[in-house]
Every structure is written in C-alpha cells, then in structure tokens.
C-alpha positions in Angstrom: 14.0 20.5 -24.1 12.3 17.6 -26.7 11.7 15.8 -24.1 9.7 18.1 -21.7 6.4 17.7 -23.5 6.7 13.8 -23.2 7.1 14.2 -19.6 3.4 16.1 -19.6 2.1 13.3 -21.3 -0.7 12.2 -18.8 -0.5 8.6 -20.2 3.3 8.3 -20.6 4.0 5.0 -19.2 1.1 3.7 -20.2 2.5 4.2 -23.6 4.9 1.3 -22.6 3.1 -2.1 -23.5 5.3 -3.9 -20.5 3.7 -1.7 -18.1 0.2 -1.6 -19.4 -0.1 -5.3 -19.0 2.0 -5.2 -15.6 -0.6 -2.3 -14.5 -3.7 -4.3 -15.8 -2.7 -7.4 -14.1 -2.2 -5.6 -11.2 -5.0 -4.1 -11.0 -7.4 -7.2 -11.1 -5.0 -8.7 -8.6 -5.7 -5.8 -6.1 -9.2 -6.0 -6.4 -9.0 -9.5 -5.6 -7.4 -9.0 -2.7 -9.5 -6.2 -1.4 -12.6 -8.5 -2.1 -11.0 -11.2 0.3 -10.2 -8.6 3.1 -13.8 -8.4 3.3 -15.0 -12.0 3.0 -12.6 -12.9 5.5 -13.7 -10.4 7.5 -17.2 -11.4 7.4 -16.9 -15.3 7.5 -15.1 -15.3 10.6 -17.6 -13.0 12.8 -20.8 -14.8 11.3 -18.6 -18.1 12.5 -17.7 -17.0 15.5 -19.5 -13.5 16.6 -15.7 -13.2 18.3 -13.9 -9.3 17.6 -10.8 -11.4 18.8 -11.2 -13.6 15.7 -11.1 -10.8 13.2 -8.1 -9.2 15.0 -6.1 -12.2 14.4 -6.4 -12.4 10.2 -4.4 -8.9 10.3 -1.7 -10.8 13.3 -1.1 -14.2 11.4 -0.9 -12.2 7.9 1.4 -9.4 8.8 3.9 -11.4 11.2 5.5 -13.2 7.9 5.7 -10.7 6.1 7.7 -8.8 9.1 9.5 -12.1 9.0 10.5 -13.3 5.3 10.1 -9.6 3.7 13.8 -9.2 4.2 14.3 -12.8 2.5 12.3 -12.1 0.2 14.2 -9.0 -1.0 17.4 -10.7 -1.2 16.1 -13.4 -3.3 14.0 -10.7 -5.6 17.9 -9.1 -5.7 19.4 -12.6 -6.8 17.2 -14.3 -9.2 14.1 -13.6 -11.7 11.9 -11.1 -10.7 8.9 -11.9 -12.7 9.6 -15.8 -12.0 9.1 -14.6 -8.6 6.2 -13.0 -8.9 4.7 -15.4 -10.6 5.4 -18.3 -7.9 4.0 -16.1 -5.2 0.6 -15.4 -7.3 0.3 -19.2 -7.9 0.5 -19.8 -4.2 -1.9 -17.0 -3.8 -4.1 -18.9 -6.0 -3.9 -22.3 -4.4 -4.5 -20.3 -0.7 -7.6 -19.0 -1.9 -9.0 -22.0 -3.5 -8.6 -23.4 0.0 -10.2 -20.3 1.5 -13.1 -21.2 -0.9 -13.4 -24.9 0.4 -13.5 -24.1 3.4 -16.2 -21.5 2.9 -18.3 -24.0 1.6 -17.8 -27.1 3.7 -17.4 -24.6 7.0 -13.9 -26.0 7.4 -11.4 -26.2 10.2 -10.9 -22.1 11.5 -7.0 -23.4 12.0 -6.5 -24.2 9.0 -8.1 -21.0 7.9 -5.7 -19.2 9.9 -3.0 -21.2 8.4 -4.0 -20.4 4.7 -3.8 -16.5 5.7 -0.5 -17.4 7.2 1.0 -19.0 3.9 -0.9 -15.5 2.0 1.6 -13.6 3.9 4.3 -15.5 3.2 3.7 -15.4 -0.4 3.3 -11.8 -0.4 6.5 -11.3 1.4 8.4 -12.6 -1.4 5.9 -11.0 -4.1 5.4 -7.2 -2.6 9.6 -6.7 -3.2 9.8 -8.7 -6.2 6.6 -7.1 -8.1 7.7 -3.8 -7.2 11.1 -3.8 -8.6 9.4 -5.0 -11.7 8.2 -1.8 -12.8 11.0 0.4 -13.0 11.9 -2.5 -16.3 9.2 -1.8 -18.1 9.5 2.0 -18.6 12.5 3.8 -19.3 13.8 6.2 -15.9 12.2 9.7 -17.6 9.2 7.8 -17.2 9.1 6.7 -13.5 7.0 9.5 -11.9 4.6 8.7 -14.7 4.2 4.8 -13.2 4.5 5.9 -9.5 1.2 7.8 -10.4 -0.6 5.3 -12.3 0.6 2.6 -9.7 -0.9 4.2 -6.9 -4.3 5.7 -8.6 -5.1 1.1 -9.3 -4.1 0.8 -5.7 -6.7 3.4 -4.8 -9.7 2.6 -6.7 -9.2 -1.1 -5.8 -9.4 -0.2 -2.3 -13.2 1.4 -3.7 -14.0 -1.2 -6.1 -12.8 -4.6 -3.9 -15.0 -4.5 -0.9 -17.9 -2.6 -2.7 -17.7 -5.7 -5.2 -17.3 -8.5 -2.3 -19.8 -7.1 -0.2 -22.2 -7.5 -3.4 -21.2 -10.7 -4.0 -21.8 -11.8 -0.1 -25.4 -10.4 -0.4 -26.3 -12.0 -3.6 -25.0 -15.2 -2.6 -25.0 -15.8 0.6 -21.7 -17.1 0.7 -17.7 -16.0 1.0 -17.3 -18.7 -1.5 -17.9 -17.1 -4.4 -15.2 -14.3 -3.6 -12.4 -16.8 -3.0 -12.9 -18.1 -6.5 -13.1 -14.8 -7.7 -9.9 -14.0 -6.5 -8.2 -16.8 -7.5 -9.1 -15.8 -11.4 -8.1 -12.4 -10.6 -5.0 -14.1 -9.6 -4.4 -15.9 -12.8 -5.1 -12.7 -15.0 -1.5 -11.1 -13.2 0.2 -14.6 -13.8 -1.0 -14.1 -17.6 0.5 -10.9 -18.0 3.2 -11.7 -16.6 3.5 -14.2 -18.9 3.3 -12.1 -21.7 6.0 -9.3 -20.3 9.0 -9.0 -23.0 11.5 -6.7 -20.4 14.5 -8.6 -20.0 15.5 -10.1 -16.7 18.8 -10.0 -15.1 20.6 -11.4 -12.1 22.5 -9.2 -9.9 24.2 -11.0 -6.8 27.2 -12.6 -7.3 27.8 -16.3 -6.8 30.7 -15.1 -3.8 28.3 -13.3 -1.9 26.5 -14.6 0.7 22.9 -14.1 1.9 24.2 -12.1 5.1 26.6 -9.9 3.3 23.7 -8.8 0.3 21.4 -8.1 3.1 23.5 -6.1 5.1 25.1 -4.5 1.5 21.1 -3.0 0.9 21.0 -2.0 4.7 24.1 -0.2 4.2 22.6 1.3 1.4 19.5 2.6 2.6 21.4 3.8 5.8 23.9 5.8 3.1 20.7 7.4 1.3 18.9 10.3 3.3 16.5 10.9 0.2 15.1 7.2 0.2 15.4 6.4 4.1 13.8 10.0 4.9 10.8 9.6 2.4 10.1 5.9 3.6 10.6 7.3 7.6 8.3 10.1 6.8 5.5 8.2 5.3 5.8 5.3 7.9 4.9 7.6 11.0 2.3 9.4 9.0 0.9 6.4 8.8 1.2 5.3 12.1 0.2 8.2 13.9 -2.3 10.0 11.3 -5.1 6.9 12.5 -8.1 8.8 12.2 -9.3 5.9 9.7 -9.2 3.4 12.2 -11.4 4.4 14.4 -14.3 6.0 12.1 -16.9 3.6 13.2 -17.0 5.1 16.7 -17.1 8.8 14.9 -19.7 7.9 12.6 -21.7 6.7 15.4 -20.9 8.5 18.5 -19.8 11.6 17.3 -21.3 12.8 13.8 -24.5 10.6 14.3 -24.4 9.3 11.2 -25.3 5.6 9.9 -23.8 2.4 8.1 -24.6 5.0 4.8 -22.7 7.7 6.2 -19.6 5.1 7.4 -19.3 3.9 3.9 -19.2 7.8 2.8 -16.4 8.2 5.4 -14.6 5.3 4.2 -14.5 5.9 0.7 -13.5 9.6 0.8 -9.5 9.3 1.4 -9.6 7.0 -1.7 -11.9 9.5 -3.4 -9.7 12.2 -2.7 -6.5 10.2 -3.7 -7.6 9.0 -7.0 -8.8 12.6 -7.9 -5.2 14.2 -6.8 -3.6 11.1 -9.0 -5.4 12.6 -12.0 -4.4 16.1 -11.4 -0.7 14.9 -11.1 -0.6 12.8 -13.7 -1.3 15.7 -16.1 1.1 17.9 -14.5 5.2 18.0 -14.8 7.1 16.3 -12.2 7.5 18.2 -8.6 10.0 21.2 -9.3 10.9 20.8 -5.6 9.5 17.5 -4.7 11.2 17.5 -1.3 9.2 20.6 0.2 6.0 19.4 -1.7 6.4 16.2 0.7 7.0 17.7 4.1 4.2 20.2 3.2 1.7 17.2 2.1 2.6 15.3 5.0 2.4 18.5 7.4 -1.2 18.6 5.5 -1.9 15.6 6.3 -1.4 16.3 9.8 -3.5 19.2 10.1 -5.9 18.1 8.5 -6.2 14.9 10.6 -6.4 17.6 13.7 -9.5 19.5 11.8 -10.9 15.8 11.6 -10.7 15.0 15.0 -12.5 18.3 16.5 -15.1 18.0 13.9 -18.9 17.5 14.8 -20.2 18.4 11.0 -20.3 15.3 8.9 -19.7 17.3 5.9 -16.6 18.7 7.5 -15.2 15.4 8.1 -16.3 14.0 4.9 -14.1 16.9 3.3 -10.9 16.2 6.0 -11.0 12.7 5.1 -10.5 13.4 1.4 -8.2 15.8 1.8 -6.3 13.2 4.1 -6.5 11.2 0.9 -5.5 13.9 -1.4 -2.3 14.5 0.5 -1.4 10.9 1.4 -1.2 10.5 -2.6 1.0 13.4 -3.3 3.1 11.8 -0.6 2.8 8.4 -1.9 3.7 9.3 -5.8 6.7 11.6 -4.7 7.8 8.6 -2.5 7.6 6.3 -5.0 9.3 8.4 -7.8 12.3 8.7 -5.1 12.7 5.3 -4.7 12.3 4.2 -8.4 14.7 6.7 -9.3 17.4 6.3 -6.3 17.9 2.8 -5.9 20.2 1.1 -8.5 18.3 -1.9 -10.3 20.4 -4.8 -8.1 19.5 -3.0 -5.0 15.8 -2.9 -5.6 14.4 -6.0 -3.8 16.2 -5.1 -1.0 14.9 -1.7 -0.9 11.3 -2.7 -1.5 11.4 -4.8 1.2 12.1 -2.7 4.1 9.7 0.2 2.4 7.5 -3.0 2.8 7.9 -3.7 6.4 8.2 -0.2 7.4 4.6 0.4 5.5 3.2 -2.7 6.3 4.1 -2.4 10.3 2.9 1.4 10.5 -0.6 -0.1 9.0 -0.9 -2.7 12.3 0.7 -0.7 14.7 -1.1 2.6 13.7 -4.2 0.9 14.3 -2.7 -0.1 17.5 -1.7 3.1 18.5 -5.6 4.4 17.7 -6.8 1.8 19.8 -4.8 2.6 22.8 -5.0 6.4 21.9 -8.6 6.5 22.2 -8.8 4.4 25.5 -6.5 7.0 26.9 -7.5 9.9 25.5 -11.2 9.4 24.1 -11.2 8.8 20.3 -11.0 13.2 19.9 -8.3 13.0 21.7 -6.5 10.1 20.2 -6.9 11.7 16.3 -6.1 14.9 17.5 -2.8 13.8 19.1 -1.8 12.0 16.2 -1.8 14.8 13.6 0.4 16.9 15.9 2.7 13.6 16.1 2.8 13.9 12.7 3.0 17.5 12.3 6.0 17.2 14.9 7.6 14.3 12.8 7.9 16.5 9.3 9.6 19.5 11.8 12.4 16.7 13.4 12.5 15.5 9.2 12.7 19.1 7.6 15.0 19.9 10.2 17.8 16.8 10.0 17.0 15.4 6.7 18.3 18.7 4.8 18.8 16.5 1.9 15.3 15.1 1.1 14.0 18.6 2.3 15.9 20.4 -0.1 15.1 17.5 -3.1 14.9 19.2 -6.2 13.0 18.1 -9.5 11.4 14.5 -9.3 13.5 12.4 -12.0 16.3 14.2 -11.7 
C-alpha cells in the first residue's frame, strides 16, 4: 500500500532525472521533425506544383523503414541503445543540413529524395532503439507514468511543429531556415543523451545469429496475446479510422468552412489527446486496462461514424477531439503493455514491429481513405471505416480473451 500514492503522482517519472532529459530531448527532436514534414511539404509543390511529388516524400521515407526496422531491432537488441540513438540523430543531423543546402541553392529534387531516403533509414534504426531506452530510466512501477508523458510530447509537437514551420516559411521566405532548425533540435537529443547516467547492457549472445534473434522476438510476440493484440488493435484503428486524411475535402465540400476552419479540424485530435493525457496522468493506472482499450477503440470508431454523417462544423470539431481523446487512452494503455511485457533483451525487437505495424497503418490508412472515397464518396469512405473498426474490437474482444480480460496496468 506505500506505494499507491506514488503511483498518483502526476509527475512520477518525471521525478527520474534520466527520463526528464530523455523526455526533453525528445521533445525538441519531435518538433523538429514535425517542422520538416511541413517544409518539405511546401518546397516540393512551390518547385514543382506536382501532388505526385508530395506523395512520394511519405513512399521513399516509409519503404526503409518497412525495410531495415526489423534490422534495426536486432541491432538495438545486441549492442548500445543510446550509442544507437545517438548515431541515428547525427545522421538525422547531417540529412537535414543537406535538406537546407539544397533549399537554398534549389538543389537536385533526386538528391532531395535521396536525403529523405537515408532519414528513414536512420529512423529505422532510431524508433526501436530510442524506444527501449525509456523503460531504463524509470523503475517498472513507473512505466504508465512515461507512456503518458511520452505520448502527451508527441502530441503537442504535432501542434507546435508545423504551427512553428509554417511561421518560419512566412517570415522568411524560405524552407531553409527550418532545416537548420531542425538540425539544432537534433543536437539538443544527442546532448541529453549524452548526459544519460542509466546503465547500458548487451543482451544477444556472441552464438546467436542475426536469423535466430529475429525469429527468437517473432516467436515472442507470436507467444504474447496481450502485446500482439494491443499492437493489432491499434494498427487497424489506424488504418481504417482515416477520417484525418481526407479533412480538406470535408472542410471544403462538406462543412463549408475555410483554410481557418481546416487548421481548427487539424489541431482538434491533438487537442483532445493532450487534454485526456493530463487527466490520465493524475489518475491511477487502468483497474481493467484491457476493457478500457476495446471500449476506447470501439469509441474511436463510433465516433469516426458521427464524424463522417456530420454537416455541423462544431459537431465535427467535437468528433475529431474525441477521436483524439480516445486514440490517447489507447495509445498510453498500449504503451504501458509493451513497457511492462517485453523482457529488456527483447525490446528492440518488439519496438520494431510495433514500428512497422504503426508506421504501415499511417500510409496505407491514407491509402485506404483515398480509394474509400473514390468508391464510396468521402461520407461513405469515413463512415465505413469506423464500423471496420468497430468490427475489428468485436473479432479482438472475442479471440484475444487475454488482452480483453487485462487487469491493472503495471501489474
């Protein structure tokens, strides 16, 4: 019982100096990032005036990191996590340099391409190495605690980053300016990592080969209904709950709203998330965390339906935060799982395929709008994918008895 009230503690792990630097860095590094989704974004259609162009930066970024993610996890598995890390933000550093020298001198578009290439590369061995960083810098009684800080930073960069960038771009006049930005924001996260005192080990033996480690964390997963459930269930909420991808054409054709009202739309799932992340984070761990996730994600889903046959702005102003309300309970729960399921020399491994599976549910749910809404019309398309996801959570509450019946988060 002495240790209850700790576990109230709103601000536990960030009690833990490890993690406060680790989450700092962080959080600087994601702003970055989001600042250079936008500048890319905009560079290449002033450039080219070319949709096809901007389709490719997601292609040539997410196709290594389907590729190497796996690789990457085994290595994160078999040598120094934050030496890792700290590799793969030194190469993000160098890419955007080059992204910045290009901007200026209105460089070679292949070699662009080929810049945002080696990103996703880099964060292929990063995203499963920087993840299994955290659970070593707070003790396990403190891991929904950093699930729920972790995902609030990722949240209000996704505000803060292309709010910022698109500033920058309008007071400059240039991309430029946002490439070097981020490459600071990238030394910042080398700097704390720097400064990180957890102890690192390594966990594959010399006798086992590449093919038998990555098959021993496939067995793993495959052996773990709690972990492969939760990662499953989030990945085709993901991919079928794609009411964000296609707000521009309900913003314009549908609620009759402007670039004002877009931005509104676009910032109210993050709104919505960082809010629930503050309520959970000064509330006691999920007393039965797996129900709490199939009912978030069956949330999720209906409110993705009520979304999709809205014609009040206000209406679907509110869906979308709920949509980000929910996603975050889902998110924090999932994260807590995996912290606290997978044993510390199985982590890379682990983190890699949550990273594919998240990372491929982003492209292809946009995908799966796309072709939705051609089929269907774009009411249609959203509408269909929250009963897809409503009728994902039945098939997971139904044959995943164990994550449904999970009990207290940390336990």
């Amino acid at each position: 019982m002495s240790g209850e009230p700790v576990k109230r503690d709103p601000y536990a792990a960030l009690r833990f100096r490890d993690f406060r630097l680790l989450f700092a860095g962080r959080f600087v590094a994601q702003i970055g990032e989001m600042m250079v989704s936008i500048a890319v974004g905009w560079e290449l259609y002033e450039r080219t005036g070319d949709a096809l162009a901007l389709g490719l930066v997601g292609l040539v970024q997410i196709l290594p990191v389907m590729l190497l993610s796996v690789p990457g996890g085994y290595v994160a598995d078999r040598y120094n996590r934050k030496w890792i890390t700290l590799i793969s933000q030194l190469v993000l550093v160098v890419c955007s340099l080059g992204l910045m020298l290009i901007s200026l001198n209105n460089g070679s578009l292949p070699v662009l391409y080929g810049l945002l290439a080696v990103i996703g590369a880099a964060r292929a061995f990063n995203n499963p190495a920087e993840s299994a960083l955290t659970p070593q810098t707070v003790p396990p009684e403190y891991y929904f605690s950093a699930a729920t800080w972790s995902s609030s930073i990722w949240q209000l960069s996704a505000i803060l980053g292309p709010a910022l960038g698109g500033f920058i771009i309008a007071g400059t006049g240039s991309a430029a300016w946002v490439y070097l930005i981020n490459a600071l924001a990238g030394l910042v996260l080398v700097v704390t990592l720097l400064l990180l005192q957890s102890k690192q080990r390594d966990y594959a033996t010399d006798t086992e080969t590449p093919w038998q480690s990555v098959r021993a964390g496939f067995r793993f997963l495959k052996g773990s209904q709690v972990i492969l459930g939760s990662i499953t269930l989030d990945m085709f909420a993901v991919l079928f709950g794609g009411a964000t991808f296609l707000l521009p054409v309900f913003a314009k054709d549908i609620l009759n709203t402007d670039a004002v009202g877009l931005g509104i739309l676009r910032a109210a799932p993050s709104v919505g998330a960082i809010l629930m992340a503050l309520v959970v984070s000064r509330r006691p761990p999920f007393s039965r965390a797996g129900q709490t996730l199939l009912w978030a994600v069956a949330g999720f889903g209906v409110a993705t339906i009520i979304f999709g046959l809205s014609t009040s702005f206000w209406l679907s102003a509110a869906m979308l935060f709920t949509l980000g309300a929910l996603d975050n309970i889902s998110v924090i729960i999932r994260h807590t799982l995996v912290l606290t399921h997978t044993p510390d020399a199985m982590r890379g491994r682990v983190n890699a395929v949550n990273s594919i599976f998240i990372g491929a549910s982003n492209e292809l749910g946009g995908f799966e709008s796309g072709v939705a809404a051609a089929l269907l019309g774009p009411v249609g398309a959203v509408v269909f994918g929250g009963f897809g996801t409503l009728a994902v959570v039945a098939l997971m509450a139904r044959y995943v008895p164990k994550l449904r019946d999970y009990g207290t988060l940390g336990s």
